[in-house]
C-alpha positions as CSV (number, residue, x, y, z in Angstrom):
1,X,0.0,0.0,0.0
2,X,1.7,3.7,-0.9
3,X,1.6,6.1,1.4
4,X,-0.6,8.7,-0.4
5,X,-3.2,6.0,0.5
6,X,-2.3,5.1,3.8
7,X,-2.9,9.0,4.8
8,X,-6.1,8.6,2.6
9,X,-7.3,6.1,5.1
10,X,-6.2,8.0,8.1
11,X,-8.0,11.1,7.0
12,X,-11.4,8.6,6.5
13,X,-10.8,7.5,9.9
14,X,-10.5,10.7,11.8
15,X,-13.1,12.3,9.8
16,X,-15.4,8.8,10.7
17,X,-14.7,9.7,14.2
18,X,-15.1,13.5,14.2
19,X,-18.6,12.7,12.8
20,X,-19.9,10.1,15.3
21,X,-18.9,11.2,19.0
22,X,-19.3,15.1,18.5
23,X,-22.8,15.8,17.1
24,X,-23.6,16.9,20.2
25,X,-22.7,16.7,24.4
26,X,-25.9,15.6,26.7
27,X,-25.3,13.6,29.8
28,X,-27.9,11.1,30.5
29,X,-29.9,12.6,33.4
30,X,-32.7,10.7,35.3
31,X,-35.4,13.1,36.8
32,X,-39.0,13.4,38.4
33,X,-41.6,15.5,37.7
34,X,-45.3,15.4,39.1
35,X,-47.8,17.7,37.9
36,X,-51.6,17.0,38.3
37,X,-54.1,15.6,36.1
38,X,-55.9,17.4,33.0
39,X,-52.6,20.0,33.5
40,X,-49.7,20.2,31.7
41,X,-46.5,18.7,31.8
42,X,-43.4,19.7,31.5
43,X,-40.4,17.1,30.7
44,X,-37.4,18.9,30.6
45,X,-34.0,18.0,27.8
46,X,-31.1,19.8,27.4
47,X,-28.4,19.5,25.5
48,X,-25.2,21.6,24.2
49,X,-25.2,20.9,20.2
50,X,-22.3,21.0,17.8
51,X,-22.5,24.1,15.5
52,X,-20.7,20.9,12.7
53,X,-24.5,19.5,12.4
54,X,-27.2,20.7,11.0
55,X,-30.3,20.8,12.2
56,X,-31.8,19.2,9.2
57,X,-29.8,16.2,9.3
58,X,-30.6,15.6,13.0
59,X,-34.2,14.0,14.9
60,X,-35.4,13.8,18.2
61,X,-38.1,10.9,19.2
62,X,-39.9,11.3,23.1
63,X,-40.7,7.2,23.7
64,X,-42.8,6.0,26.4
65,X,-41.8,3.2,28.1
66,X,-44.3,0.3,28.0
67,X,-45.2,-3.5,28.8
68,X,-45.5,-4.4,24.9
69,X,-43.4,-2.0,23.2
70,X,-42.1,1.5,23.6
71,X,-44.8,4.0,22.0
72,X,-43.6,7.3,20.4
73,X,-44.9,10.3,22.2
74,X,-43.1,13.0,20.1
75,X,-41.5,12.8,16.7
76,X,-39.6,15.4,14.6
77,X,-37.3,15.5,11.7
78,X,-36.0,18.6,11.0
79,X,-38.4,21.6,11.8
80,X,-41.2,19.0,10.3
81,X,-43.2,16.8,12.8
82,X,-43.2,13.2,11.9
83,X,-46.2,10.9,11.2
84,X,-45.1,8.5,13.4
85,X,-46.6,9.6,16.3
86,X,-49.2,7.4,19.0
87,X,-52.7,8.0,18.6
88,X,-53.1,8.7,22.1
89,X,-50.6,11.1,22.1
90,X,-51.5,13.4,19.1
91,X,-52.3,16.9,19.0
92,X,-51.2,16.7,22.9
93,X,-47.3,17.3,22.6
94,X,-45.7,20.5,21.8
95,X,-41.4,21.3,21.3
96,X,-39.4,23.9,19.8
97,X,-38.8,23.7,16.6
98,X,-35.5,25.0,16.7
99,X,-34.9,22.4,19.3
100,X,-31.5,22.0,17.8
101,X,-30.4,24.9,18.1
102,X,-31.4,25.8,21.0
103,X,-30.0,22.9,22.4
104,X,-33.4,22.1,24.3
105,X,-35.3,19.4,23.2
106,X,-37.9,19.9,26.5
107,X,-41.3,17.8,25.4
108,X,-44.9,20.2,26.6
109,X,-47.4,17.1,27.0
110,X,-50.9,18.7,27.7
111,X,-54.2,17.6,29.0
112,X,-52.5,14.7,31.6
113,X,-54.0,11.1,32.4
114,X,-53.4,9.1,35.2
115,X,-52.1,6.5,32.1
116,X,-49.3,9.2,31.1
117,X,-47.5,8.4,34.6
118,X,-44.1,6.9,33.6
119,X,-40.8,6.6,32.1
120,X,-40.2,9.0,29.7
121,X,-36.7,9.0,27.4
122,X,-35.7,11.7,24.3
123,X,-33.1,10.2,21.9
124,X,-31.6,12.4,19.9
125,X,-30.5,10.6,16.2
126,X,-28.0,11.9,13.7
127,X,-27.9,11.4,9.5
128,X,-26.5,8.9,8.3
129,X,-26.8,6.2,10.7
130,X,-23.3,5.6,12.0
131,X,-22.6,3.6,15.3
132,X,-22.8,6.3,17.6
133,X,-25.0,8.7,16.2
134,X,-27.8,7.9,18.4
135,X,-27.9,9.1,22.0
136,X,-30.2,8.5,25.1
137,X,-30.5,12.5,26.2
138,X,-32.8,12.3,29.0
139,X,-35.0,10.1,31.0
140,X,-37.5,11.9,32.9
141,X,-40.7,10.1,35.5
142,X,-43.7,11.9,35.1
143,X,-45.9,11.2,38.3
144,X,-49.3,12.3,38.5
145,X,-50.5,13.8,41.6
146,X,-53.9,13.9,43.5
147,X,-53.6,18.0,43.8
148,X,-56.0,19.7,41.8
149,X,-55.7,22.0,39.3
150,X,-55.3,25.7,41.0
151,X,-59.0,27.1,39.5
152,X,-58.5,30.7,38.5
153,X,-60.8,33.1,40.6
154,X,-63.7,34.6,38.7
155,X,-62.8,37.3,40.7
156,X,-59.5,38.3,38.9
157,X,-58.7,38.8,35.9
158,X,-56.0,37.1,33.7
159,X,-52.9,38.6,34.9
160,X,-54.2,38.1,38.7
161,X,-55.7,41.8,39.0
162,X,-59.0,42.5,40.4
163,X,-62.1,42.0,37.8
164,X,-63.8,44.8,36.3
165,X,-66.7,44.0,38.2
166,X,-65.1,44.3,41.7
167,X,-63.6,47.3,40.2
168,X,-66.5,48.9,40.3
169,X,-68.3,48.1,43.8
170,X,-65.4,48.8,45.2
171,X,-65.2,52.2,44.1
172,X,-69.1,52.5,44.8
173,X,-68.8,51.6,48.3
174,X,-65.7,54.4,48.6
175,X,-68.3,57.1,47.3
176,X,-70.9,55.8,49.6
177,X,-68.6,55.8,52.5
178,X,-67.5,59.8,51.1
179,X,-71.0,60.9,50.8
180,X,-72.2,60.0,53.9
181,X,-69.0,61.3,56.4
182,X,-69.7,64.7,54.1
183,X,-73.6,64.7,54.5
184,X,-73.7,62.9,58.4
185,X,-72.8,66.1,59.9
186,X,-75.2,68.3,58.3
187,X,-77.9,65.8,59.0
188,X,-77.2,66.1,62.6
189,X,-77.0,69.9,62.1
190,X,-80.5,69.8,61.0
191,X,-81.3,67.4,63.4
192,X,-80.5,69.4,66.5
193,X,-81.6,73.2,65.1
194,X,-85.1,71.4,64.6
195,X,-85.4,70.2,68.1
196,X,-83.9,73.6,69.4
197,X,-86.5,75.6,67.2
198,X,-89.5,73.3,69.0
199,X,-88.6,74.0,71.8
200,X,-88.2,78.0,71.7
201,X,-91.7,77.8,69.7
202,X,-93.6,76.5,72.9
C-alpha cells in the first residue's frame, strides 16, 4: 500500500470519528416530575449541540416506556413533525422547533391522564446512521399527583388583577362611604336646630 493511500485512510478515519462522538454533548440525566391531572406537563431535555450539524440532518423521538413496546410520544425530523406519532398522544405534545439549536429538546405534553404516569426517554439521532449517532438525552418520570388544578378566581382577571366587576363596587362603596361622612354632619346639624326651634316655639 503507498503512502498517499495510507494518509487517505487515516483522513477517512479521523473524519469517521469526528462525525460520530461530537454531534452533540448531553449527559444522560434521570429526573421526576409530578404535575396534576388534565394539567400540563413539562419534561425537561437539554443539550449543548455542535455548530458541525445541522439541524436538518438531525431528529429527536420522546418514547414512552411500555409493557409491549415503547410508544412514540413525540417525533420530529427537521423543523417538520413526523407521522409516526401514537394516537393517544397526538395533538397533545408541543417542542421547539429550533430544538437543535437551542440545544433544548424539552417535550410540553398537555391535558394529563393518570395512564401518562411513567418513564419517559428523548433520543436524539443523527444522518447517516453511523454507530454512535444515536444518544439516550434524557429520561425523565412523570408522576401524576392527586392536587388539583389551582381554579383561576372569577374574581380576577387574567394577569391576577381584580375584575372589572369588583372594580367597580369597590369604588361604589368608597363614594358611599364619602357621601355620607360629608352629608352625616349636616344631617345632625339639622337634626338638632329642629329640636332647638320646638322647643323655643312652645
Amino acid at each position: 500500500m503507498s503512502g498517499t493511500a495510507e494518509v487517505v485512510i487515516c483522513f477517512v478515519i479521523l473524519d469517521l470519528v469526528r462525525t460520530t462522538t461530537g454531534f452533540l454533548t448531553c449527559e444522560t440525566q434521570e429526573q421526576t416530575v409530578s404535575f396534576p391531572q388534565s394539567s400540563t406537563a413539562v419534561l425537561p431535555c437539554l443539550f449543548v449541540p455542535s455548530q458541525k450539524t445541522s439541524d436538518q440532518l438531525v431528529k429527536v423521538s420522546w418514547q414512552k416506556e411500555h409493557e409491549l413496546e415503547d410508544l412514540v410520544v413525540h417525533f420530529q425530523n427537521g423543523k417538520d413533525a413526523g407521522d409516526k406519532q401514537n394516537e393517544i398522544f397526538k395533538g397533545r405534545t408541543m417542542m421547539s422547533k429550533n430544538w437543535f439549536i437551542e440545544g433544548n429538546a424539552t417535550l410540553t405534553l398537555g391535558h394529563l391522564t393518570r395512564d401518562d404516569a411513567g418513564k419517559f426517554t428523548c433520543w436524539v439521532t443523527a444522518y447517516p446512521i453511523r454507530p454512535g449517532q444515536q444518544k439516550r438525552c434524557c429520561v425523565v418520570t412523570l408522576k401524576i399527583s392527586n392536587q388539583p388544578i389551582k381554579q383561576q378566581s372569577t374574581s380576577q382577571g387574567k394577569d391576577g388583577s381584580p375584575s372589572p366587576l369588583d372594580q367597580t363596587l369597590a369604588l361604589f362603596f368608597l363614594l358611599l362611604v364619602l357621601a355620607l361622612l360629608c352629608f352625616l354632619p349636616i344631617l345632625l346639624t339639622r337634626k338638632r336646630f329642629s329640636r332647638s326651634w320646638g322647643i323655643s316655639n312652645l
